[in-house]
N, C-alpha and C positions, 0 to 999 in steps of 0.2 A: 576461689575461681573468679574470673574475672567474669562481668555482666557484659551482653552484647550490647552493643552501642545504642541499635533501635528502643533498648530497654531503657540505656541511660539515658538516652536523648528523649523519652519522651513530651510530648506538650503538657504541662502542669497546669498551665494558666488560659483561658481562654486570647491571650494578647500573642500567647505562643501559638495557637493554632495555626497552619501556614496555607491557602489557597483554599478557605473555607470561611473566608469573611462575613458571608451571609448569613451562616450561622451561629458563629460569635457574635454577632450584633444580637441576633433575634433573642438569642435565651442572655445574653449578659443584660440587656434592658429589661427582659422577665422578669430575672429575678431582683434588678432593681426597683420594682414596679410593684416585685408580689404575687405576678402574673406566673407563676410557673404552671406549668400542664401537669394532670396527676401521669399521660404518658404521651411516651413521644415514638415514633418511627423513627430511626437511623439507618436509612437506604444510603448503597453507594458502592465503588469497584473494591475491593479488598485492599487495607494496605494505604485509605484514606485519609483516617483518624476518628473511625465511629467509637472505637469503645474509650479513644484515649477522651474524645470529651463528652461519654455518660460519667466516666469518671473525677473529669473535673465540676461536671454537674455537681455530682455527688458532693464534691467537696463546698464549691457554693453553698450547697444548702446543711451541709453540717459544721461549717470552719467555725472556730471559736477565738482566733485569732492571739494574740502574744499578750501575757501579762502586762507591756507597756500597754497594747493596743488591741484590749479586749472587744469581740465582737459579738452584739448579741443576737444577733438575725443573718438570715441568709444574706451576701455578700457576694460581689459580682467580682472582684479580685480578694479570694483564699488566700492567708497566708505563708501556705507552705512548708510550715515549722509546728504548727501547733499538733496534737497529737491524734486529730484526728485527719487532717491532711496526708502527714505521714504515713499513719495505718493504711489510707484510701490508694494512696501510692503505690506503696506497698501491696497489695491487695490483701490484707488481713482485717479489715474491719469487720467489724460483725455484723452492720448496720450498711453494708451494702454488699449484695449477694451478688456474683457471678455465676450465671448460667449457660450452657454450652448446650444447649439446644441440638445439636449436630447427634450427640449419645446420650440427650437426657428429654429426650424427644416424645415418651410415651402418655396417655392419662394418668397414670397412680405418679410420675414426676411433677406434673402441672396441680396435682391435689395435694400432693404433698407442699408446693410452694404456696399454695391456697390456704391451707389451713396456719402455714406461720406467720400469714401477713399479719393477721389480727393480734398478732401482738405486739406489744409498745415496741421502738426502736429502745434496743440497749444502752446507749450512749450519745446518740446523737440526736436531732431534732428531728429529722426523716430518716426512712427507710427507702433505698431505693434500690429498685430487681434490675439486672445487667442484662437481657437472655441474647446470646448471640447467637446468629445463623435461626431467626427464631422462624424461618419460613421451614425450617427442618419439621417441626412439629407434626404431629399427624393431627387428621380433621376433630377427629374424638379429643385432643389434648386442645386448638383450639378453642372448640365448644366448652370444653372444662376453664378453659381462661375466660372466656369471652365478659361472664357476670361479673368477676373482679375486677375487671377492666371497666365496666359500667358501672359500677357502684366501689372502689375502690374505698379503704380507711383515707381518712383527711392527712395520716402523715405519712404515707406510702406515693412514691411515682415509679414509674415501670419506664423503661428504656429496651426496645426492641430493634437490634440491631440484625443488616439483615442485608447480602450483595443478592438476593435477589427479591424485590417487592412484590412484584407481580403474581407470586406466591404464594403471598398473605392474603386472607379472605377477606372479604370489601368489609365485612362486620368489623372485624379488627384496625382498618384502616380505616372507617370512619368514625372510631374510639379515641383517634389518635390524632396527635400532632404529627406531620410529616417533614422533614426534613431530606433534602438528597444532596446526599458528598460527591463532588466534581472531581473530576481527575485534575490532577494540579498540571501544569502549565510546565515544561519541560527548567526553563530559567528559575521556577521557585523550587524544583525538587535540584536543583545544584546551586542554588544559593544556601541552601540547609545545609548539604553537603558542607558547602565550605566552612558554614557555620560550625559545622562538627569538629571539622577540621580543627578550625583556629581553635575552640576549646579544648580539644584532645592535647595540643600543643603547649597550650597555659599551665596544663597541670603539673605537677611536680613529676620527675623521672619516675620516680617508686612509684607516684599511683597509675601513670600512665601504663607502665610496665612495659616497657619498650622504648626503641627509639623515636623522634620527632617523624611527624606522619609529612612526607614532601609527596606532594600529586598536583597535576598541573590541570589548567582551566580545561584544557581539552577535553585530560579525562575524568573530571565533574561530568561536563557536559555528553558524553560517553553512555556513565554509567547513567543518567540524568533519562537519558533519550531510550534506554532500555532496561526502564524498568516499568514501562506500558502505565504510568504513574501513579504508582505506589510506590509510597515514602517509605515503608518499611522494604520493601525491596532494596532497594534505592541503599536505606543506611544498611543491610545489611550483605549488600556489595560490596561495598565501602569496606566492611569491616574485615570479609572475606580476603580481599584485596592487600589491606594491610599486611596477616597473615603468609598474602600469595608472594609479595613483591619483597625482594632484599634492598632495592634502592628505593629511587626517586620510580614513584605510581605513573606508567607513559598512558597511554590512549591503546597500544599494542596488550599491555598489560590486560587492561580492563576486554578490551575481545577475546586474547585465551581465557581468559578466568569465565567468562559467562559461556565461552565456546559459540560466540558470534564470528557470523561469515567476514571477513575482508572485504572492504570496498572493491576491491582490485578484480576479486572475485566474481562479484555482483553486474560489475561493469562487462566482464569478460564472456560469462556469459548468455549477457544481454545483446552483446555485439552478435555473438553466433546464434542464436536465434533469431535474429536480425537481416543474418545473411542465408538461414535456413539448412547452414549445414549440421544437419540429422548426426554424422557420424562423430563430430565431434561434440555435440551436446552429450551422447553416449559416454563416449571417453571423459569427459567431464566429472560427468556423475560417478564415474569409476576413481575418478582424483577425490574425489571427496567422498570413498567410501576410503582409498589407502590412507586419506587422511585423517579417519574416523571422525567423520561429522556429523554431528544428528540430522538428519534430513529434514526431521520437522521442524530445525531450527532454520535450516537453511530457506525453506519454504518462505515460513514469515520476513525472516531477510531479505528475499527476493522480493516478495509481496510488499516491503517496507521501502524498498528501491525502485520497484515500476510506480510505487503510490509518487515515489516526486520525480519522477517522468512523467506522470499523467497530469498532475497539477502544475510543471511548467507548462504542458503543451497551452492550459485554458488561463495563463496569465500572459495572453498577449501584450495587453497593454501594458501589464506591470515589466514586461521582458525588455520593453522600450527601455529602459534606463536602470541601469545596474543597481541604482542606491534604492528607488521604489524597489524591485523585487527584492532588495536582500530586507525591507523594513516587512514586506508584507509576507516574504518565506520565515520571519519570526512567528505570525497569525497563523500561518497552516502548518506550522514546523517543518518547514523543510531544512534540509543539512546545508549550511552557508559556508563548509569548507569544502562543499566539494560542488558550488555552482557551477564552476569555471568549467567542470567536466562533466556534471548533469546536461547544460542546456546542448551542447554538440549533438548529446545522444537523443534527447529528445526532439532536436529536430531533422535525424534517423530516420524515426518511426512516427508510424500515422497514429490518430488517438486510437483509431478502432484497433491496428494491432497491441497498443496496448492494453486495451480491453479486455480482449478477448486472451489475451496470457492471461492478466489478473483470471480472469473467468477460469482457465485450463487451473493454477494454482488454486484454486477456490475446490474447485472439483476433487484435484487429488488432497487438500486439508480432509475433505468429510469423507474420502474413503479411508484416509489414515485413521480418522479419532471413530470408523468403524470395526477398524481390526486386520485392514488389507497391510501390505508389506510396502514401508513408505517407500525402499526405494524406484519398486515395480511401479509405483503411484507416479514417485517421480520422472521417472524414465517416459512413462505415459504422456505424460503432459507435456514433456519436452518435445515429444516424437508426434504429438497431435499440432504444437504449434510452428512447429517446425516443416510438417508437409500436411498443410489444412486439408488435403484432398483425403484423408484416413479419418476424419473426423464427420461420422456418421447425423451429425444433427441436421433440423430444420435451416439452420444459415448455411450451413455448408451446403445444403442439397439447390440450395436458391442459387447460390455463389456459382457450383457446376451447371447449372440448367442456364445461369447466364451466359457462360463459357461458350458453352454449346451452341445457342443462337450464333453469340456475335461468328461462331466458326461457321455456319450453315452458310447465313445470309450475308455477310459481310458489308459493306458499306449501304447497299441498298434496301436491305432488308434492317438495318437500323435507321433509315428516312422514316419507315412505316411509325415510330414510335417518336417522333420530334413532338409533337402534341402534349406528349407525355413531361414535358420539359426537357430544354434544354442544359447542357452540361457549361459552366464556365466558359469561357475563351481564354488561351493560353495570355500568357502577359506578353508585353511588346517586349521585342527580344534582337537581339546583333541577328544578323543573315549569319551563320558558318559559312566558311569557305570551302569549298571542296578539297576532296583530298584524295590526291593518286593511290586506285589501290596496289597491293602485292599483288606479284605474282598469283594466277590462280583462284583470285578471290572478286568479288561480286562489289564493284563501287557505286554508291547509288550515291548520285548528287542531290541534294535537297531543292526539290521544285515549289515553286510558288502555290500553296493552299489555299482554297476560302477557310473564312473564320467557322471552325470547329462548331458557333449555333445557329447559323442560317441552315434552310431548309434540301434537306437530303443529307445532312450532316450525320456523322455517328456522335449519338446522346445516350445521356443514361437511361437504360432500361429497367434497374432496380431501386430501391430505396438505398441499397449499397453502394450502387456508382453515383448519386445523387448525394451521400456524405462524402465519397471520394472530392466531389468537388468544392465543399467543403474543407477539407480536409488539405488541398492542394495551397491553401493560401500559407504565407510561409509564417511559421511559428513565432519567433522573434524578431524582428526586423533590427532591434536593437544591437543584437550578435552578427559582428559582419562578416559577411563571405571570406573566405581563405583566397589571397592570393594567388593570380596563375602560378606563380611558381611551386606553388604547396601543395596542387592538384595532381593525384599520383591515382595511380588505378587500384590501390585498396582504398581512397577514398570514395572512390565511384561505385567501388562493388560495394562499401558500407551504405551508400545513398540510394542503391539500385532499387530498396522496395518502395522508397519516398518517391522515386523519378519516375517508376510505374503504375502511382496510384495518379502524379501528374498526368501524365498519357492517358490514364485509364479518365479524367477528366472531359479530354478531349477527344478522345476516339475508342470507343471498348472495341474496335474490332482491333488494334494496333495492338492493344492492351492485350487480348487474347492470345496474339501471334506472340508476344515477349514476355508474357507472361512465366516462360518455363525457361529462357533464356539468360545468358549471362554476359558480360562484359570482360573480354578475355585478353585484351592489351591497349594498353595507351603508348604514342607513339607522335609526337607532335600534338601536334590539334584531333590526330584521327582516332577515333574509341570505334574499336573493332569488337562487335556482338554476335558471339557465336549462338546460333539458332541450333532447335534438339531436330527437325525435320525439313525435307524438303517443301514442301507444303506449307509451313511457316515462311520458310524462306522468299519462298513465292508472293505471299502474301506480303509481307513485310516490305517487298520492296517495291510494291506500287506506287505510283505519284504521291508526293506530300506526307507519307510518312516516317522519312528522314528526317524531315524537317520537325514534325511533330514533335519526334523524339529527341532534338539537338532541342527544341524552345520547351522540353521537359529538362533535361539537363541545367541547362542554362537558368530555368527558375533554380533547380533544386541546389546547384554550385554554383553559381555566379560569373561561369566561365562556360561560354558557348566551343560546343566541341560537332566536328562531322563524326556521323553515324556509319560503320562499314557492316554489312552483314555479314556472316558468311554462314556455310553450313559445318556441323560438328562431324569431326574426322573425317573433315573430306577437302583435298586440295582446290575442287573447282565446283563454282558455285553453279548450280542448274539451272535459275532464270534471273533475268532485272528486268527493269522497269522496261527496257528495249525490247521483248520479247512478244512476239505478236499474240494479240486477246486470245487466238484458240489456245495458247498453250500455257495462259494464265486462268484459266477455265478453272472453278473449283473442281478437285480431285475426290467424286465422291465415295473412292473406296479408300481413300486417307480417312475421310469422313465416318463413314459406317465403320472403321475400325476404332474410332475416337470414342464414338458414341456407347460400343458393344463394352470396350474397356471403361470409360467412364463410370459404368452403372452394371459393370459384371454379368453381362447379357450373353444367352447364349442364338444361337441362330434356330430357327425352329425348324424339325423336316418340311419339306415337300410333303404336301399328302400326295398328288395328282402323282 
């Protein structure tokens, strides 16, 4: 039977260890030195290399080295051939024990290993105990360890290997040498890879037992980036892989084989949570159930793809210049064959909405690993970030109570709060031109504004419109705006939640009235915005908020466009700007309906 690759490949030598330099240094000058610990701690993620080097320890301290080149003392580079390396390898020696802690966990285990220390090593110079997972142990097996561990025989070292530390009681860890295993660096677990590779390839046909292994740098790097770094994952992908694939190993290959999501995927539906349409996030999720996809694979996918959306949004400066960000997307590992299509998207969305997804994804992970139905989980999350007004928490209830003001009091009643600080002032921007409206429809031309933070201004009233303006400065500057010609009205509806946290910068009452609105034709220079009410409508079209919202546009696409309002399903629009003050008068029974429905209010009788 053939041996798996992880087995054959393992590190022998302390010089093979790969993305744990720190600790080949420290024990290889130990035992040059003499210095060896009677025990050491092996903390670290699974899949590291903690037990492969308690067992090269082992072999240090028992090699005896080749008839030319006899060795009589511990030795910082083992032979490899001589017979007790071999056995160690192997795992048959009799003079280093393997314990598996996880089912060997009780007190009469830990006394029964108690009582054989005391006797000489069989064959070698030391005796040295393996116990993995040794934070499994119960408190009573501790306590039964604890005394050999502080008074240990002089040719006895103990190696306690162990992905969780925090575990182990301080008594035991301060008996011990500590060591922690790093997750290795995405580029050293596929440089192994290849390493395997080309040796797999050297070998003769017969021992190989198969054909020449062909996989491309891609997908190394592929399998490299998902295996959450661990090496033995990692080669045992690889190996899987070989098996899976009748040709040459693609990048496609290595995604069915682990049943990771498609970029294509991820991107997709990022977009429509983006633009918040609810129904097809549903349908979505229905495609990736026909497609039987594990959901909580998908999750981390997803969660794996807003993580480098989120760390473009905060490398502004590195976004400045394509060669800085693709050196420093090496340091945070971000994916460098798919920048060209990350940074568009993330300068989409605002940080906070990508936060707050992460945050919704985070929430249905720990209902799932409680026992809930991942897809119900998922559908959840989708449908909370997608219509934030169904999402019962403390930010949300902040979010609607703002809502509410800027609709009560509008422009005037946001003067009262300028104290509070002021919001940004929009960037200096082209005047749009006007533009004739259709038939039927409500043209508001864009009138001359004061600056958004002189006093009577609408400013931020929460700590949330106060990141908004924040939030409004543009992501990359490095990434240049798309040509007039390239600006089409699916670009605009994908920009629409970017261009209303702009607005929402410079005026939360504007921001209030478009908030629930959409952008429903481009047609020259004119972008016609269908309104959900009459009363938004109204709103909307008072002086200088045309203009607001073309010098939001215009940061957020780089092409200054006029704003046309109109109202939804309806040919003629009820007020403009022309319309005398009595019958631009807030509508407080549009109001007291907003309020009742906001917050699921009912009216109370009449006592009298």
């Amino acid at each position: 039977m053939k041996r798996s690759l992880y087995r054959e490949y393992r590190p022998q030598t302390f010089a093979e260890l790969v993305g744990q330099d720190h600790v080949a240094r420290t024990l290889r000058n130990a035992v040059e030195t003499g210095a060896v610990a009677h025990a050491y701690v092996f903390a670290g993620p699974r899949g590291t290399g903690k037990t492969s080097t308690a067992r090269i320890l082992a072999k240090t301290l028992n090699c005896v080295g080749t008839p030319e080149a006899p060795v009589t003392g511990p030795t910082a580079t083992p032979c490899g051939v001589c017979r007790h390396c071999v056995s160690i390898a192997d795992g048959v020696s009799l003079d280093v024990v393997e314990m598996d802690a996880a089912s060997n966990r009780s007190i009469d285990d830990v006394r029964d290993l108690r009582d054989k220390i005391a006797f000489a090593p069989v064959d070698g110079r030391f005796k040295v105990y393996i116990i993995d997972e040794v934070h499994m142990l119960t408190r009573e097996a501790f306590n039964a360890l604890l005394k050999t561990l502080e008074e240990p025989p002089a040719n006895v070292v103990f190696v306690l290997a162990t992905t969780e530390p925090h575990k182990i009681p301080e008594t035991i860890i301060s008996r011990c040498q500590r060591f922690d295993f790093r997750r290795p660096h995405v580029r050293d677990i596929a440089r192994l890879l290849g390493t395997i590779v080309e040796r797999e390839n050297a070998r003769p046909d017969e021992e190989r037992g198969g054909p020449r292994i062909e996989i491309s740098e891609a997908a190394l790097a592929e399998i490299a980036r998902h295996s959450q770094g661990g090496f033995r994952d990692a080669i045992g992908t690889l190996d899987k892989l070989i098996t899976y694939s009748d040709g040459a190993i693609t990048p496609t290959d290595v995604l069915d084989a682990l049943g990771v999501t498609d970029a294509d995927l991820l991107f997709e539906i990022t977009d429509v949570v983006t633009e918040r349409r609810t129904a097809e996030a549903l349908q979505f999720v229905q495609r990736l159930a026909n497609d039987g996809t594990d959901y909580s694979q998908f999750i981390r996918d997803l969660l794996r793809h807003l993580r480098q959306l989120f760390l473009l949004q905060h490398l502004e400066e590195a976004a400045r210049d394509e060669t800085a960000l693709r050196a420093l997307g090496q340091t945070v590992e971000l994916d460098e064959q798919l920048l060209t299509r990350l940074l568009p998207q993330a300068n989409n969305l605002s940080p906070r909405e990508v936060v707050y997804f992460i945050e919704r994804l985070g929430d249905a992970q720990r209902e799932i690993r409680d026992g809930l139905d991942p897809r119900l989980q998922l559908e959840l999350a989708l449908v909370k970030v997608t219509q934030p007004q169904l999402d019962h928490s403390a930010e949300a209830l902040e979010e609607r109570l703002r809502r509410l003001e800027a609709h009560a009091g509008g422009p005037d009643a946001a003067a009262g709060s300028a104290a509070a600080g002021a919001a940004k002032p929009p960037r200096p921007r082209k005047q749009p031109a006007s533009a004739a409206a259709p038939a039927g429809q409500a043209a508001v031309t864009p009138a001359p504004a004061a600056p958004a933070a002189t006093p009577g201004a609408d400013v931020a009233e929460t700590p949330y419109a106060a990141e908004a303006a924040a939030d409004a400065a543009p992501l990359a500057a490095g990434v240049p705006a798309a040509p007039a010609a390239d600006l089409t009205l699916e670009r605009v509806k994908r920009a629409w939640e970017l261009i209303l946290q702009r607005v929402q910068a410079s005026s939360v009452s504007l921001y209030a009235m478009l908030r629930d609105a959409r952008p429903s034709a481009l047609e020259g220079g004119t972008l016609t915005v269908v309104l959900p009410s009459d009363f938004a409508l109204r709103r909307a079209g008072e002086p200088g908020n045309a203009e607001l919202l073309a010098g939001a546009i215009e940061a957020a696409l780089g092409q200054s466009l006029t704003p046309l309002f109109t109202l939804s399903g309806s040919d003629n629009a009820p007020a403009t700007t022309d319309a005398p003050p009595a019958e631009q008068a807030l509508d407080f029974t549009d109001l007291i309906k907003h309020v009742k429905g906001a917050f699921d209010a009912e009216e109370l009788p009449d006592d009298s």
